[in-house]
C-alpha positions as CSV (number, residue, x, y, z in Angstrom):
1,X,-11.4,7.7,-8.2
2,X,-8.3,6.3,-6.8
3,X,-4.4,7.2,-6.8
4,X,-1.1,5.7,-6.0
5,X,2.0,8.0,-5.5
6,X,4.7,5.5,-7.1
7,X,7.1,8.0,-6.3
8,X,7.6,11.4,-5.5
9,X,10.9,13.4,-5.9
10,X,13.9,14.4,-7.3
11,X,15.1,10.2,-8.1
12,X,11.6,10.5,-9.7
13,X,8.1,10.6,-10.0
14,X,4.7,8.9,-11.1
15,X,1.5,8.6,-10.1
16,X,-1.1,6.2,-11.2
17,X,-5.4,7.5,-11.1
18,X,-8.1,5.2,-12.6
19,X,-11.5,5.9,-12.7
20,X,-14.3,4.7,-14.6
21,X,-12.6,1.7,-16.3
22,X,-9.8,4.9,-17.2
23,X,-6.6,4.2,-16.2
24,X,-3.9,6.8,-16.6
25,X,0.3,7.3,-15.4
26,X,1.0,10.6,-15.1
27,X,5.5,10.5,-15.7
28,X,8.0,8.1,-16.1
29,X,10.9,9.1,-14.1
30,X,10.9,5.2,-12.9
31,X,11.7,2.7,-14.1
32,X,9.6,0.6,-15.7
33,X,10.2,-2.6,-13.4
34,X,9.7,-0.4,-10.4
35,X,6.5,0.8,-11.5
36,X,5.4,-2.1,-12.7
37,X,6.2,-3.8,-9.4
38,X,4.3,-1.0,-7.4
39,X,1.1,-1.0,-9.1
40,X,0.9,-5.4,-8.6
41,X,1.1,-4.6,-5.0
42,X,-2.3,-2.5,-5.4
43,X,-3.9,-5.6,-7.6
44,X,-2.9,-3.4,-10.8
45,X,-1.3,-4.2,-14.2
46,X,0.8,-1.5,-15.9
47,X,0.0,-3.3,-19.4
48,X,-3.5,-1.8,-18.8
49,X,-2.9,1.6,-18.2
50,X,-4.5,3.5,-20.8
51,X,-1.9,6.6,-21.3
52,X,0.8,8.2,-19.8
53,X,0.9,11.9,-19.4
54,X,4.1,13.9,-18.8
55,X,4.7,17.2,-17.0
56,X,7.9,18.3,-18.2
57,X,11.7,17.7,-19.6
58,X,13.8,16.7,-16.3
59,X,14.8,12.9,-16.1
60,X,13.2,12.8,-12.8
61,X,9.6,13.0,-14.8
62,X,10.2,11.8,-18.7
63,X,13.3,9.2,-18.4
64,X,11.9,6.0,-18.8
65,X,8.6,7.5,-21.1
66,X,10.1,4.9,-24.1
67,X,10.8,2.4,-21.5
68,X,6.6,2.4,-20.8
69,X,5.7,2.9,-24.4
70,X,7.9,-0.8,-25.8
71,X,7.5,-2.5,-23.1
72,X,4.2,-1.8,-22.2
73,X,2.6,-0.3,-25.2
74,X,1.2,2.8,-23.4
75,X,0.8,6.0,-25.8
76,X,2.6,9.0,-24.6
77,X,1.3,12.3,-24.2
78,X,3.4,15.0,-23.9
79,X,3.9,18.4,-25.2
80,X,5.8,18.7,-28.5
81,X,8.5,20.9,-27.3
82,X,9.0,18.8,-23.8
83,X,9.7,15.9,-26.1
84,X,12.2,18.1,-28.2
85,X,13.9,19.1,-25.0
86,X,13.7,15.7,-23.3
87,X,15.0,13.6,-26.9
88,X,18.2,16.2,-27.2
89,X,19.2,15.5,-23.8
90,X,18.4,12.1,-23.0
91,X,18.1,8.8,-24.9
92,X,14.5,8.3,-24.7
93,X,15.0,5.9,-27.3
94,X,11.8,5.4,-29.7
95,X,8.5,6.2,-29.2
96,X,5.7,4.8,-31.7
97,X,2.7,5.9,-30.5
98,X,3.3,10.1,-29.3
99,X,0.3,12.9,-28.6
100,X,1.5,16.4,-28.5
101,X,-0.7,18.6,-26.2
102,X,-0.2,22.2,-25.1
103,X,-0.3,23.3,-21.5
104,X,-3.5,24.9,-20.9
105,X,-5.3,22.4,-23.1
106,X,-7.9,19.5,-21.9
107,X,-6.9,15.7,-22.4
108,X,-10.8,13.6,-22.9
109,X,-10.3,10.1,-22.0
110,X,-13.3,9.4,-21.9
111,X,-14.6,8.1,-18.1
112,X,-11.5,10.9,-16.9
113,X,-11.0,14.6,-18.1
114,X,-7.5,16.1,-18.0
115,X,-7.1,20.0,-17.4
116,X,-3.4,20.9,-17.9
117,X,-1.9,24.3,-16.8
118,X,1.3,26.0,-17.8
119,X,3.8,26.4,-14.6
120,X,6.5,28.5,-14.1
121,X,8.9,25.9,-13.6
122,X,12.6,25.9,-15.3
123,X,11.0,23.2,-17.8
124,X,10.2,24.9,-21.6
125,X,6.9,24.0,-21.2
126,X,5.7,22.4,-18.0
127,X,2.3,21.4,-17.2
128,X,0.3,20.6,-13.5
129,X,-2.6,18.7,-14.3
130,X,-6.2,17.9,-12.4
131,X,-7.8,14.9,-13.1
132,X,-11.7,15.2,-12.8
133,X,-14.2,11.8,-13.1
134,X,-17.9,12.0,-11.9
135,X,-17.3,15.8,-10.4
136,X,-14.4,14.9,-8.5
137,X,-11.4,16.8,-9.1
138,X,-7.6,15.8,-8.2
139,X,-5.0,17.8,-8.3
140,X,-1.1,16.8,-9.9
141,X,0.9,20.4,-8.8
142,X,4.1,19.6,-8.7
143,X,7.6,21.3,-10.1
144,X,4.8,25.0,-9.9
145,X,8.0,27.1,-9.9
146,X,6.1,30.1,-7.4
147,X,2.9,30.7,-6.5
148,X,1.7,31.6,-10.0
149,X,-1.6,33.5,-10.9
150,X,-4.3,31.3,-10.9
151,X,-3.0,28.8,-8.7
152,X,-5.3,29.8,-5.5
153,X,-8.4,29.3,-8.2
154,X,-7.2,25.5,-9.1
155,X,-6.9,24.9,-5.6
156,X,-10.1,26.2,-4.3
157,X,-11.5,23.8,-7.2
158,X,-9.9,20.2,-5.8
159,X,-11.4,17.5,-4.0
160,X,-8.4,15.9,-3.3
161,X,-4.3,17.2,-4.4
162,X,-0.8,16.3,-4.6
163,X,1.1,19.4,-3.8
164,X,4.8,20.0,-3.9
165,X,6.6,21.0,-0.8
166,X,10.3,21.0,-1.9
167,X,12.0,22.9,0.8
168,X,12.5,23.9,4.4
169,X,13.6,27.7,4.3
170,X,15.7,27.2,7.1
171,X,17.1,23.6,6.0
172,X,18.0,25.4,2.1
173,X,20.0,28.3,3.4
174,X,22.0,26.4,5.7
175,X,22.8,23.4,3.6
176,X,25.4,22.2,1.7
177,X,24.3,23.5,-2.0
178,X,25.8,26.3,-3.8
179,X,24.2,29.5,-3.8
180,X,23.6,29.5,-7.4
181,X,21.4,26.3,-7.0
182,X,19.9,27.6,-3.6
183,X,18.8,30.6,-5.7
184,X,17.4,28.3,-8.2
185,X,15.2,26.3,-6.3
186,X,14.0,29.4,-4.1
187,X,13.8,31.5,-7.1
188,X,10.5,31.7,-9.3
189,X,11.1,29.1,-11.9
190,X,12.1,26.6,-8.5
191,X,9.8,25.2,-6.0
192,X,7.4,25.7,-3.7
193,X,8.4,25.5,0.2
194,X,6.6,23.9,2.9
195,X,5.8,27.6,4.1
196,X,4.0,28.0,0.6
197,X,2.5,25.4,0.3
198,X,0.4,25.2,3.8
199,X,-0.4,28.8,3.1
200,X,-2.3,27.6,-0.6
201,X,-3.7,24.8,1.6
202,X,-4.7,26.8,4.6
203,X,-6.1,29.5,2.5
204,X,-7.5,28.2,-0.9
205,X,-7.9,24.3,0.0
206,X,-11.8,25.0,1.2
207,X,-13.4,21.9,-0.5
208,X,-10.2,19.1,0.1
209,X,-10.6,15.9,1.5
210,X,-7.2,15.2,1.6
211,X,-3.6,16.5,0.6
212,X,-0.7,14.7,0.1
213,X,2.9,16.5,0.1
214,X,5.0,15.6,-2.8
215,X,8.7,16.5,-4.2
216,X,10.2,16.7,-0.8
217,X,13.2,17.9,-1.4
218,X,16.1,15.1,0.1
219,X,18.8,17.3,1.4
220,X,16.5,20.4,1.8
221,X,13.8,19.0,3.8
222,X,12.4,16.3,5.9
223,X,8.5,14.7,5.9
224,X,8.1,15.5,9.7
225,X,9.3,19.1,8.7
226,X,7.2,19.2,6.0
227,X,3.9,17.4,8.2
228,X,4.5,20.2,11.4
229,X,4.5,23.0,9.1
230,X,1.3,22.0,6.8
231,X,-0.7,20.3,10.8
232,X,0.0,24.1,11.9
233,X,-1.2,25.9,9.1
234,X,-4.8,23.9,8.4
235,X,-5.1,22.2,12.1
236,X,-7.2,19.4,11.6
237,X,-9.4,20.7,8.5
238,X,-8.5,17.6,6.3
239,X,-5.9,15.0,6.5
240,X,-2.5,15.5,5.2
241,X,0.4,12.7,4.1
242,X,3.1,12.3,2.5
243,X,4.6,11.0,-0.6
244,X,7.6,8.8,0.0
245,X,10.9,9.5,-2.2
246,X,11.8,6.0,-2.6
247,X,8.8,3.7,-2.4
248,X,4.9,3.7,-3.5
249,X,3.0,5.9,-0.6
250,X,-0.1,3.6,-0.9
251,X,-3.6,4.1,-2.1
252,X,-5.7,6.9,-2.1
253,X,-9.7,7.2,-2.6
254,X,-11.5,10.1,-3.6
């Protein structure tokens, strides 16, 4: 199995996973040009990715979903109300070829199989998502809103994750947000912080060969932040990177 973190943040998010002749996107808040772009670096062609899987309703995840579909004729999967949410807000434009799923429900694509699990994010109906070929299992948990029950379990199952760490504690309270929207993204339908994060890692990430932090927040934290708090929480147990906000963060093998 292989991944390549497009992007990772709050100007948005996709990453690409093939395995077994499978090739899958997971979100679209990209454009398609950029992504298009990113996966040619990596010997890739966006016209054969096989689906695209979406999380949840922010831009920063669904906003160019029709831009992938027409241009590059990949079916959408996403769940019905996420598509209700994200067409009354956004111009999505139109989408020929849809496939509602419900969070907690398993995607079959034949050489990859596609757990989904609800989140407590601010989304109507979000979904994380671990991508499993030949007994490897990858984790997509981003946008988790807390810690929620069952979370530790997922993570004690991965090979391999993507894990948000949105926020320093420190950086969020003494920033320049309102309090309203510091409350929101430390709240429970918010984001993890780096302090959450290593501790899921330190204490539930037995079998991981890698991790790789994702949704670093831009004004609320910084990668080397993020890296110091995650090197002193697991040590050197398994490598840990991170996804860039701007640009593709490279290839990944598992």
């Amino acid at each position: 199995m292989i991944a390549i973190p497009l992007q990772s943040g709050s100007s948005g998010n996709s990453i690409y996973v093939e395995a077994n002749g499978v090739r899958l996107l997971f979100d679209a808040g990209i454009s398609g040009v950029q992504a298009e772009r990113r996966l040619r670096m990596h010997g890739r062609d966006i016209r054969s990715v096989d689906a695209l899987i979406v999380s949840h309703e922010h831009s920063d995840h669904i906003s160019h979903a029709g831009v992938f579909h027409r241009k590059y004729g990949i079916t959408v999967h996403v769940s019905a109300r996420t598509y209700e949410a994200a067409a009354g807000s956004m111009k999505l434009g139109k989408i020929g070829e849809l496939v509602h799923y419900r969070p907690g429900e398993a995607l079959d694509f034949g050489g990859i199989r596609v757990e989904t699990f609800p989140t407590a994010h601010d989304g109507v109906e979000g979904s994380a998502f671990v991508a499993e070929a030949d007994t490897k299992r990858l984790g997509i948990l981003t946008d988790l809103g807390h810690a929620f029950e069952g979370l530790a379990e997922i993570v004690t199952s991965l090979d391999a994750v993507f894990i948000e760490s949105n926020y320093d504690p420190h950086m969020l309270e003494t920033g320049p947000y309102p309090e309203f929207l510091k409350a929101r993204i430390r709240g429970d339908r918010g984001h993890l912080s780096n302090n959450e994060a290593a501790g899921l890692l330190r204490d539930h990430g037995v079998n991981l060969r890698w991790a790789c932090l994702a949704h670093l927040s831009e004004n609320n934290n910084h990668p080397a932040a993020a890296m110091r708090c995650h090197l002193s929480a697991i040590e050197d147990r398994f490598p840990v990177y991170t996804a860039s906000r701007r640009e593709c963060s490279g290839l990944f093998t598992l």
